[in-house]
BAKOL-19465 format. One record per atom (N, C-alpha, C, O): residue number from 0; residue in one letter; atom name; y, x, z. Coordinates in nm, 2 decimals, padded with zeros to 4 digits. Layout:
residues N
+-----+---+----+--------+--------+--------+
:   k : r :  a :     py :     px :     pz :
+-----+---+----+--------+--------+--------+
: NUM : A : CA :      Y :      X :      Z :
...
+-----+---+----+--------+--------+--------+
***
This chain:
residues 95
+-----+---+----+--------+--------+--------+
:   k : r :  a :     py :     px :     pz :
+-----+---+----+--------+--------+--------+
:   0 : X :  N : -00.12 :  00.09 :  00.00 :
:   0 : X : CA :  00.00 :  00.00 :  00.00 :
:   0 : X :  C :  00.12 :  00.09 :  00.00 :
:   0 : X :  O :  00.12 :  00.20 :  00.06 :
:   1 : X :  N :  00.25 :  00.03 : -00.08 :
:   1 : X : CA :  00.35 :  00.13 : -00.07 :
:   1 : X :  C :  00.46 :  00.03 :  00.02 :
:   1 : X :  O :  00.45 : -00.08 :  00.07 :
:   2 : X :  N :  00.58 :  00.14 :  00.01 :
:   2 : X : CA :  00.65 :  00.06 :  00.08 :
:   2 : X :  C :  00.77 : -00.06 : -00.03 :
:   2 : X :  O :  00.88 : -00.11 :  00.00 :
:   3 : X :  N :  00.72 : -00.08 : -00.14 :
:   3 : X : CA :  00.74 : -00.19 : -00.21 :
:   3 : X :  C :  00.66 : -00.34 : -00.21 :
:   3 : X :  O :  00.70 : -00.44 : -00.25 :
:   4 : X :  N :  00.54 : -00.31 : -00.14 :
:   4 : X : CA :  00.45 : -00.41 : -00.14 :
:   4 : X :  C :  00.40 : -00.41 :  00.00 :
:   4 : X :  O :  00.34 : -00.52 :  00.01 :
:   5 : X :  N :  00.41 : -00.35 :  00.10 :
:   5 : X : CA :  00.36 : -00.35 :  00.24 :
:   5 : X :  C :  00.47 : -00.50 :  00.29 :
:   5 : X :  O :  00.41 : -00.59 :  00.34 :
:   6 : X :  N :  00.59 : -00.50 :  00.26 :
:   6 : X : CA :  00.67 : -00.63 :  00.34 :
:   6 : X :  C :  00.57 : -00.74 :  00.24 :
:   6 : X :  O :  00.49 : -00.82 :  00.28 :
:   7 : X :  N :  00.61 : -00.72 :  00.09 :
:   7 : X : CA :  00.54 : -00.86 :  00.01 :
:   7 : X :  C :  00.41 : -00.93 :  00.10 :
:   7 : X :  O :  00.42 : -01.04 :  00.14 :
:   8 : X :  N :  00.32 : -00.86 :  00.12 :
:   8 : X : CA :  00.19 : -00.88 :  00.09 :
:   8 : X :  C :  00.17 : -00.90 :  00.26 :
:   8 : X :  O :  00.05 : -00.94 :  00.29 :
:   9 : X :  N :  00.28 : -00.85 :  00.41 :
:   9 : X : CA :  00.24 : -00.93 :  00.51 :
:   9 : X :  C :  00.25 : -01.07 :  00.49 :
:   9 : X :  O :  00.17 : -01.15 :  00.55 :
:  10 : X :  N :  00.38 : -01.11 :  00.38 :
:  10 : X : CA :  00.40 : -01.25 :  00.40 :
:  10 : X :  C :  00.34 : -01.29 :  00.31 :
:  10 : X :  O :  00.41 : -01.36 :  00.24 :
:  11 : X :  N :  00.19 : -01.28 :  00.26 :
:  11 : X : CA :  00.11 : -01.29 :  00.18 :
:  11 : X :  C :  00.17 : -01.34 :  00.03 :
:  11 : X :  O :  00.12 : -01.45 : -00.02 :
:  12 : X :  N :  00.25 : -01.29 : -00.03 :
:  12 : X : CA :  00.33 : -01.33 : -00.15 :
:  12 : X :  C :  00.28 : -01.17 : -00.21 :
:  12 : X :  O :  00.26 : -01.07 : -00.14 :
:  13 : X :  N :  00.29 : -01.18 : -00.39 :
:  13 : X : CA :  00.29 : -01.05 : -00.46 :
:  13 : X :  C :  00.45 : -00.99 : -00.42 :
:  13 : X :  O :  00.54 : -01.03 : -00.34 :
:  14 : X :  N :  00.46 : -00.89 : -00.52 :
:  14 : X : CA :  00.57 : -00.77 : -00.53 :
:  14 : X :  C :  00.65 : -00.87 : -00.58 :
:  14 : X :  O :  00.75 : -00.89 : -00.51 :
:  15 : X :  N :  00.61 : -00.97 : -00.75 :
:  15 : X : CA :  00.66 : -01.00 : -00.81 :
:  15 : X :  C :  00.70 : -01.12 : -00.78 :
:  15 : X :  O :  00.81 : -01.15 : -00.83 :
:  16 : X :  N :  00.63 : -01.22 : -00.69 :
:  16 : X : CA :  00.63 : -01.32 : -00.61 :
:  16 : X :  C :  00.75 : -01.34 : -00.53 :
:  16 : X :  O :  00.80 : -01.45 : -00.53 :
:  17 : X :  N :  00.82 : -01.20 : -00.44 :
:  17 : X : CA :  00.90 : -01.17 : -00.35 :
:  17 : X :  C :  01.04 : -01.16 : -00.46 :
:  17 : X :  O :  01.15 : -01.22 : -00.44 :
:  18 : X :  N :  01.00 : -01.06 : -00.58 :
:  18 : X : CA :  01.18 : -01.06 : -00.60 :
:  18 : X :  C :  01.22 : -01.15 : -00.67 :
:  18 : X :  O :  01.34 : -01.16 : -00.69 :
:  19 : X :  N :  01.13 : -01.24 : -00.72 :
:  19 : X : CA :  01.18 : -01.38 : -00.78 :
:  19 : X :  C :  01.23 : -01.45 : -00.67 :
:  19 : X :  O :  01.35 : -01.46 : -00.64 :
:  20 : X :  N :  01.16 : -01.49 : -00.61 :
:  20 : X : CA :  01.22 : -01.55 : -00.46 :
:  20 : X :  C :  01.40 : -01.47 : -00.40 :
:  20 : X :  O :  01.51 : -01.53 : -00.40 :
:  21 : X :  N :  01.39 : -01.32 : -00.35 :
:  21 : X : CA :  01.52 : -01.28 : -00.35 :
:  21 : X :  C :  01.60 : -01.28 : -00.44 :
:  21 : X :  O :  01.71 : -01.31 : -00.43 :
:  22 : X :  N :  01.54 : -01.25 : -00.57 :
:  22 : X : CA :  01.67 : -01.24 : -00.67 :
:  22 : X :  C :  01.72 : -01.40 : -00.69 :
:  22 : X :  O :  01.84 : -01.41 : -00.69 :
:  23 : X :  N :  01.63 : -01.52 : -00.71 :
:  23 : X : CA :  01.67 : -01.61 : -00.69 :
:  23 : X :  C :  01.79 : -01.69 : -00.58 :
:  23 : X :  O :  01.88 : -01.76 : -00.61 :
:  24 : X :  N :  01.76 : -01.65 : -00.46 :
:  24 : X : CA :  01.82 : -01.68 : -00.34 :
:  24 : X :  C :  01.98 : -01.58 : -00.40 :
:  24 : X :  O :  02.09 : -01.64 : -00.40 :
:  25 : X :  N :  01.99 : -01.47 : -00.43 :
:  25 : X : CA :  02.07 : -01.40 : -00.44 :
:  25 : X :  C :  02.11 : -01.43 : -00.51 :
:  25 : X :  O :  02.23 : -01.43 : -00.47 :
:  26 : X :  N :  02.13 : -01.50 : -00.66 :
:  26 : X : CA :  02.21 : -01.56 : -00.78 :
:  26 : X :  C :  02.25 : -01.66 : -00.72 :
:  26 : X :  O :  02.38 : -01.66 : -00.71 :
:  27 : X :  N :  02.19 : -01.75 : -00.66 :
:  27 : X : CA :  02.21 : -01.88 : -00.59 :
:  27 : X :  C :  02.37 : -01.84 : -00.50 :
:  27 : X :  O :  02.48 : -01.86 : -00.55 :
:  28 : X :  N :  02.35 : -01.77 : -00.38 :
:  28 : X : CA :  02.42 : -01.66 : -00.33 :
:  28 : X :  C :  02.59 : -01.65 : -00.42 :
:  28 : X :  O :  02.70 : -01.71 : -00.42 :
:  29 : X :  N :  02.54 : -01.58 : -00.47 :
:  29 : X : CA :  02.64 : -01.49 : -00.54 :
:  29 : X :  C :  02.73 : -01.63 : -00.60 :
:  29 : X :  O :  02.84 : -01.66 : -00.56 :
:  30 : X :  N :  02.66 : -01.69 : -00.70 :
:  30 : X : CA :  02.79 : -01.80 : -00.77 :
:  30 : X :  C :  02.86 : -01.90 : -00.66 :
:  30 : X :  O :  02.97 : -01.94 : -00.67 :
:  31 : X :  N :  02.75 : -01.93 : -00.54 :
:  31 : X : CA :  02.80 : -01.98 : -00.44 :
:  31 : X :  C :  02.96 : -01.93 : -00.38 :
:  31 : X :  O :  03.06 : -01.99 : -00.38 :
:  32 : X :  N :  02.93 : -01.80 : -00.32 :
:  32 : X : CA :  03.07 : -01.71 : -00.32 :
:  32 : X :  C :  03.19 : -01.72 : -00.42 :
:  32 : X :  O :  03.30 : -01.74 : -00.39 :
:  33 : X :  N :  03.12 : -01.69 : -00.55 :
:  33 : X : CA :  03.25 : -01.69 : -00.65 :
:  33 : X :  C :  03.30 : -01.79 : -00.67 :
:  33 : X :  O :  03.42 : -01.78 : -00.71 :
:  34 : X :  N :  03.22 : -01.96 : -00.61 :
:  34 : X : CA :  03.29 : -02.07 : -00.62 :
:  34 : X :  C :  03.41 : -02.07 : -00.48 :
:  34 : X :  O :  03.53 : -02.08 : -00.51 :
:  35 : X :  N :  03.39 : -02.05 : -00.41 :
:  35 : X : CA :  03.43 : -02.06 : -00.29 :
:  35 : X :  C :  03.59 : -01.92 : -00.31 :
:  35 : X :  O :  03.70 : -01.95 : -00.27 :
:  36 : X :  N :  03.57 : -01.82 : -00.36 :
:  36 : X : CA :  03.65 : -01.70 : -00.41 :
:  36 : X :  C :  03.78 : -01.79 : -00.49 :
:  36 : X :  O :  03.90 : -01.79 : -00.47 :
:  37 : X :  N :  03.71 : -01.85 : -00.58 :
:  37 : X : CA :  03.79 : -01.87 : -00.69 :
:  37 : X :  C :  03.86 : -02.00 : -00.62 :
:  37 : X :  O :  03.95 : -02.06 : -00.68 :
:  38 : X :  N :  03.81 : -02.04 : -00.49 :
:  38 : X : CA :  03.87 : -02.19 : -00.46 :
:  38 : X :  C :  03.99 : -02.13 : -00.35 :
:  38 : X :  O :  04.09 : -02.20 : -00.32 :
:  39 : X :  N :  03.96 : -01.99 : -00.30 :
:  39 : X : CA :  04.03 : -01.99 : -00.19 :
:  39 : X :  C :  04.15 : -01.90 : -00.26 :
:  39 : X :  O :  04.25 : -01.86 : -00.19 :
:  40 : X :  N :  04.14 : -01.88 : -00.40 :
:  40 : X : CA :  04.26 : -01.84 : -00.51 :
:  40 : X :  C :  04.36 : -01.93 : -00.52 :
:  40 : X :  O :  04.48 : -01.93 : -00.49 :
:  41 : X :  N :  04.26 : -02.05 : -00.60 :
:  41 : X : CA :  04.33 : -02.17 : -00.66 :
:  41 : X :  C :  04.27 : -02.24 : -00.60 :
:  41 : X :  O :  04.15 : -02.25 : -00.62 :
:  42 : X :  N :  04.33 : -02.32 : -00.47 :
:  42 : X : CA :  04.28 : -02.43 : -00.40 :
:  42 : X :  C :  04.32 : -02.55 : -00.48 :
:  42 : X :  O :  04.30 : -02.66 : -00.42 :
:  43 : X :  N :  04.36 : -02.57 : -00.60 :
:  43 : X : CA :  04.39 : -02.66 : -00.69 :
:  43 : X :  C :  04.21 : -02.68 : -00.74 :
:  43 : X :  O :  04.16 : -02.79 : -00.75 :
:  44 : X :  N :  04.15 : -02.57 : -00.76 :
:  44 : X : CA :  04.03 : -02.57 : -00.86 :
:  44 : X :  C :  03.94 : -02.63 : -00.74 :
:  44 : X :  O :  03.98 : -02.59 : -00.63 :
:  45 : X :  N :  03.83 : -02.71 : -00.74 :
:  45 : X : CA :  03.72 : -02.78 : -00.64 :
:  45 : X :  C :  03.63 : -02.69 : -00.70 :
:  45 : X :  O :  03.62 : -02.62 : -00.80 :
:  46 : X :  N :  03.53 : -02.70 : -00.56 :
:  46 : X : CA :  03.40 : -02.66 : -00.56 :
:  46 : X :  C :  03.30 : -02.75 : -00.62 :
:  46 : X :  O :  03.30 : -02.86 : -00.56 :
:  47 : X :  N :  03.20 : -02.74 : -00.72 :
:  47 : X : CA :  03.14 : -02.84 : -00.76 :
:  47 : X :  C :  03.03 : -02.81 : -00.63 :
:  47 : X :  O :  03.00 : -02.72 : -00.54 :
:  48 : X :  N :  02.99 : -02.98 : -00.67 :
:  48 : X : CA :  02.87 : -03.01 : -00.55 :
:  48 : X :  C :  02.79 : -02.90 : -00.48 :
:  48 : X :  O :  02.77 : -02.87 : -00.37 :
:  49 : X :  N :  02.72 : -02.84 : -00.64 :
:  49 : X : CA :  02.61 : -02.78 : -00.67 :
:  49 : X :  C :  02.60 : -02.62 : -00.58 :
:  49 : X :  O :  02.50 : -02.55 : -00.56 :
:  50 : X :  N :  02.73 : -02.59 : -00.54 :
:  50 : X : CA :  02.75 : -02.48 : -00.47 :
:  50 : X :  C :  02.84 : -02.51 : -00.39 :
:  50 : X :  O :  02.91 : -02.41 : -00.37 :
:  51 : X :  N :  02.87 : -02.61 : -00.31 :
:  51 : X : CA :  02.93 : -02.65 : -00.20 :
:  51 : X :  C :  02.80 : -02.61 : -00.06 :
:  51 : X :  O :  02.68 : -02.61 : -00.07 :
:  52 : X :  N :  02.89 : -02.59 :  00.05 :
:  52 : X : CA :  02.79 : -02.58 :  00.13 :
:  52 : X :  C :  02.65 : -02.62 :  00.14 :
:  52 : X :  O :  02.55 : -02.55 :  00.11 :
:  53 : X :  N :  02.66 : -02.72 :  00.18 :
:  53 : X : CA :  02.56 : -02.84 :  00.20 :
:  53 : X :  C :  02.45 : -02.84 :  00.11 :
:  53 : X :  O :  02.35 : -02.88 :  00.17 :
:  54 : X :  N :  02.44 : -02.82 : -00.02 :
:  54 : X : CA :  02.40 : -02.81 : -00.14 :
:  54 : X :  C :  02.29 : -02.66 : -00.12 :
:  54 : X :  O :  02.17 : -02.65 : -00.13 :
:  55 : X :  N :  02.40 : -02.54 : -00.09 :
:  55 : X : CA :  02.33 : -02.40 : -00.10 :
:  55 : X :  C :  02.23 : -02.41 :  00.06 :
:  55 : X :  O :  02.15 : -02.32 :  00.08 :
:  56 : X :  N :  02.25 : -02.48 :  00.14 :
:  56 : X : CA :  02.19 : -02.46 :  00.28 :
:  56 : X :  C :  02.06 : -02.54 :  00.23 :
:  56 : X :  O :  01.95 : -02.50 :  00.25 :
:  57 : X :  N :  02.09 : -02.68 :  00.14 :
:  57 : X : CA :  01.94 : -02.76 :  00.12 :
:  57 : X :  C :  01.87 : -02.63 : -00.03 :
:  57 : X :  O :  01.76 : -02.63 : -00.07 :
:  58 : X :  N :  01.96 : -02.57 : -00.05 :
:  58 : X : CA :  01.84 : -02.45 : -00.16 :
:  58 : X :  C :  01.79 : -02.37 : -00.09 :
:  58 : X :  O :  01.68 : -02.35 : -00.13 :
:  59 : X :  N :  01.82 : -02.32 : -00.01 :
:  59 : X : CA :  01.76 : -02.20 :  00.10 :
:  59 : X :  C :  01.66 : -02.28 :  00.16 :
:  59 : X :  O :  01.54 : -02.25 :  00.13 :
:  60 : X :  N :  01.69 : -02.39 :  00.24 :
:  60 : X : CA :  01.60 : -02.45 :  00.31 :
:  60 : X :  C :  01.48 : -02.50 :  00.20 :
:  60 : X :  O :  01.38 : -02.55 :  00.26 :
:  61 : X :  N :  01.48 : -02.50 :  00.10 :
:  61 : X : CA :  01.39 : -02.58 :  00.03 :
:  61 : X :  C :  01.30 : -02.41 : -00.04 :
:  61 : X :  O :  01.18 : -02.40 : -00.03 :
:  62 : X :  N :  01.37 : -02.32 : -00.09 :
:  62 : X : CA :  01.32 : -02.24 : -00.14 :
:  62 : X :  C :  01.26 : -02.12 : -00.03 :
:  62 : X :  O :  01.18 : -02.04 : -00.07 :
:  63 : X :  N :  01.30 : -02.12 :  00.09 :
:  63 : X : CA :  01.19 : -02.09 :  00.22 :
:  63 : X :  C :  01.06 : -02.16 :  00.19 :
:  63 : X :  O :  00.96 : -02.12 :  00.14 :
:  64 : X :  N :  01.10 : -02.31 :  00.25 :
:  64 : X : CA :  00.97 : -02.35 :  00.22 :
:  64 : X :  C :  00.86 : -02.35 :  00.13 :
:  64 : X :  O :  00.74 : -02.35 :  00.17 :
:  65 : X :  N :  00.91 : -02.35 : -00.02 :
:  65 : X : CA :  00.83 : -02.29 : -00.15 :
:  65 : X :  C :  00.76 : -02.20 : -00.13 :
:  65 : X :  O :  00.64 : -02.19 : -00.18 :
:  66 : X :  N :  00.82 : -02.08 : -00.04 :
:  66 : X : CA :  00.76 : -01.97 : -00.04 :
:  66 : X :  C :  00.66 : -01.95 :  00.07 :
:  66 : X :  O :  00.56 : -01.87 :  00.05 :
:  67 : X :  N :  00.68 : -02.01 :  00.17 :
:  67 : X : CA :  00.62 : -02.06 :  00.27 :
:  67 : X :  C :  00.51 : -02.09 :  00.27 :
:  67 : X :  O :  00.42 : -02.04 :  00.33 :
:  68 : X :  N :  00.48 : -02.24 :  00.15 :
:  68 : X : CA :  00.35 : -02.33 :  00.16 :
:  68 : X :  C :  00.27 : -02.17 :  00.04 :
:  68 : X :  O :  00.15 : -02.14 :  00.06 :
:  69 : X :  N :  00.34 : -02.12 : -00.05 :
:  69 : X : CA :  00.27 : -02.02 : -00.11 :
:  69 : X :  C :  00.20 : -01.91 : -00.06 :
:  69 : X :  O :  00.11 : -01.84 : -00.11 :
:  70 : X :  N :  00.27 : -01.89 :  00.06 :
:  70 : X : CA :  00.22 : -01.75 :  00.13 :
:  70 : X :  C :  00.08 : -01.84 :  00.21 :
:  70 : X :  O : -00.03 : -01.78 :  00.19 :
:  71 : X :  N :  00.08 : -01.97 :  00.29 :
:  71 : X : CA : -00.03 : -02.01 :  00.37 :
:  71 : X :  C : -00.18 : -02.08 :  00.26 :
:  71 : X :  O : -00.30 : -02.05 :  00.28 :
:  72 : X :  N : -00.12 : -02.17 :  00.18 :
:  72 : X : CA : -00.20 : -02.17 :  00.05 :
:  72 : X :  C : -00.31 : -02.07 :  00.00 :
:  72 : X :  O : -00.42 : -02.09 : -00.05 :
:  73 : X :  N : -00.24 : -01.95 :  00.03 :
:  73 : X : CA : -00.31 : -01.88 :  00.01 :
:  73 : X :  C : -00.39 : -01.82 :  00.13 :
:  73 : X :  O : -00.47 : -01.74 :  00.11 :
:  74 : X :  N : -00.36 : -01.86 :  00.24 :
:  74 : X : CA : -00.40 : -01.81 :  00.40 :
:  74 : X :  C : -00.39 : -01.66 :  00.41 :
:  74 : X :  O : -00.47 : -01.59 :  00.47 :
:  75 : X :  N : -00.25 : -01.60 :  00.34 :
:  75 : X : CA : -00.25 : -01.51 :  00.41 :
:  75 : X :  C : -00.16 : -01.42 :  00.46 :
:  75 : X :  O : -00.16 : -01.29 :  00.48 :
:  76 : X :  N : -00.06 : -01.56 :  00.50 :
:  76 : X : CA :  00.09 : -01.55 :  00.59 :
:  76 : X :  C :  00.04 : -01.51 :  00.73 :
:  76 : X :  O : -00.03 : -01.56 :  00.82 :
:  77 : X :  N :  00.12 : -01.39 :  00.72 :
:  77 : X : CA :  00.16 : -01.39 :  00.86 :
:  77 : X :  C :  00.33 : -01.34 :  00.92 :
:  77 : X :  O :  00.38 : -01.23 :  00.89 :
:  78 : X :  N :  00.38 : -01.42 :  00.98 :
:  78 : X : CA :  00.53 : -01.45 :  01.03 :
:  78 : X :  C :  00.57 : -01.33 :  01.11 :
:  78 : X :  O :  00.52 : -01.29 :  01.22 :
:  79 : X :  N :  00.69 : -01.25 :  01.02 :
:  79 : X : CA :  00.72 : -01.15 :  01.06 :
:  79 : X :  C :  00.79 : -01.18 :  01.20 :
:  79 : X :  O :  00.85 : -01.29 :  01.22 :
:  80 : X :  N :  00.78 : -01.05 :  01.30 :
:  80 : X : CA :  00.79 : -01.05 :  01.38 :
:  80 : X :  C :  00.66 : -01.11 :  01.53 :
:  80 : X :  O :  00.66 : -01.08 :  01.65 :
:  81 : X :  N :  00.59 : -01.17 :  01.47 :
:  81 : X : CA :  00.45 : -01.18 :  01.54 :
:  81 : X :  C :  00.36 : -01.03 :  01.57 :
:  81 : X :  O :  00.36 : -00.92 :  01.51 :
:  82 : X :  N :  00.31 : -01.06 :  01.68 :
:  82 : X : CA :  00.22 : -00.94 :  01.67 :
:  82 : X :  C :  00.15 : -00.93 :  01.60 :
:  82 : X :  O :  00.15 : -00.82 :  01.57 :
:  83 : X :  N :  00.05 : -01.00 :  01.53 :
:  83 : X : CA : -00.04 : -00.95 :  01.40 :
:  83 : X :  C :  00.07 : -00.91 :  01.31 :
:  83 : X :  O :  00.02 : -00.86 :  01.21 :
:  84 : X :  N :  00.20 : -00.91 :  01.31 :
:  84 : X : CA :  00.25 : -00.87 :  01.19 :
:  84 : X :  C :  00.26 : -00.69 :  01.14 :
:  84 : X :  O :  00.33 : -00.63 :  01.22 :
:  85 : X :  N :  00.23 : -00.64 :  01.09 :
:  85 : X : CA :  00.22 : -00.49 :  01.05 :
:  85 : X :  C :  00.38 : -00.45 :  01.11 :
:  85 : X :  O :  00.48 : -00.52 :  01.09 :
:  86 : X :  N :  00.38 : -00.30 :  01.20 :
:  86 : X : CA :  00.51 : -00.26 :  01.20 :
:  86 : X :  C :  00.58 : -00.28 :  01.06 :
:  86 : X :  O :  00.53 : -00.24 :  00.96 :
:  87 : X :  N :  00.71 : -00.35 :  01.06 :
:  87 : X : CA :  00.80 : -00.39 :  01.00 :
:  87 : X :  C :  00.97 : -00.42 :  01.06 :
:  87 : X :  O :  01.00 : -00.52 :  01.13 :
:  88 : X :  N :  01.05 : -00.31 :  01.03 :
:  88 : X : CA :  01.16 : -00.34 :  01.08 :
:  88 : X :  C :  01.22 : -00.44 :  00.97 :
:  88 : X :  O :  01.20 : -00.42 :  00.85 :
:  89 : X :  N :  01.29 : -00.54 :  01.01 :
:  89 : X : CA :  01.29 : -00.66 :  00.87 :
:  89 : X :  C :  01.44 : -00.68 :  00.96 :
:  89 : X :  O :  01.47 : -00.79 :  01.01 :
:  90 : X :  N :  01.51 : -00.58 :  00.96 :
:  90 : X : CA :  01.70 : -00.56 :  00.97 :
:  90 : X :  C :  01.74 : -00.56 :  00.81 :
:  90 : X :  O :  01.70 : -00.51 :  00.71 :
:  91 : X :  N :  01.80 : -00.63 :  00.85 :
:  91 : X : CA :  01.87 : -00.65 :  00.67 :
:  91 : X :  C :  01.94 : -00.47 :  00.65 :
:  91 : X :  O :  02.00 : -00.40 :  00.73 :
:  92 : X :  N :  01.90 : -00.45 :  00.50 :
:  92 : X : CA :  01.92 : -00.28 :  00.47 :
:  92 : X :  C :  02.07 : -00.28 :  00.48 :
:  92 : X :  O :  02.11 : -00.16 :  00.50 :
:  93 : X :  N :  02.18 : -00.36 :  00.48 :
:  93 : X : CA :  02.27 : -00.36 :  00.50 :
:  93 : X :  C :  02.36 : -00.41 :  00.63 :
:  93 : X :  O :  02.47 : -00.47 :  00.65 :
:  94 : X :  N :  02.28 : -00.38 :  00.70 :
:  94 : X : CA :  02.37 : -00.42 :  00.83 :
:  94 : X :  C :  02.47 : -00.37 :  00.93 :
:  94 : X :  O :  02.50 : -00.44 :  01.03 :
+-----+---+----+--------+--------+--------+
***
């Protein structure tokens, strides 16, 4: 196991599995911000629904879960920070 696939594969998801899921969350993310950027420029301009709060909290919450029923589906989640979970410091690399 390297350390590209040792986080994936505690939460029993592939490599490829994991950065669809981040890079997803992270697009999501990112236009989220630029709406919110560009509103706190021109508070004339609205935020569409689609990246309003409320909207981006029910995509996280919904795309956790996706990933969730996929890691146990497969039985072979296990929830970081548990003791079966493999040492793993899971501090965001930017903190």
């Amino acid at each position: 196991m390297t350390i590209f696939t040792e986080h994936p594969h505690a939460q029993g998801v592939t490599y490829f599995e994991h950065w669809g899921f981040a890079f997803g969350i992270a697009w999501q993310l990112l236009r989220s911000v630029l709406a919110f950027m560009l509103h706190a420029l021109l508070p004339f301009i609205t935020i569409a629904p689609r990246f309003d709060l409320e909207a981006t909290s029910a995509f996280l919450l919904e795309r956790n879960d996706f990933i969730e029923a996929a890691a146990k589906a497969r039985g072979t989640h296990i929830p970081v920070g548990t003791q079966e979970s493999p040492d793993h410091n899971d501090t965001p690399a930017f903190a």
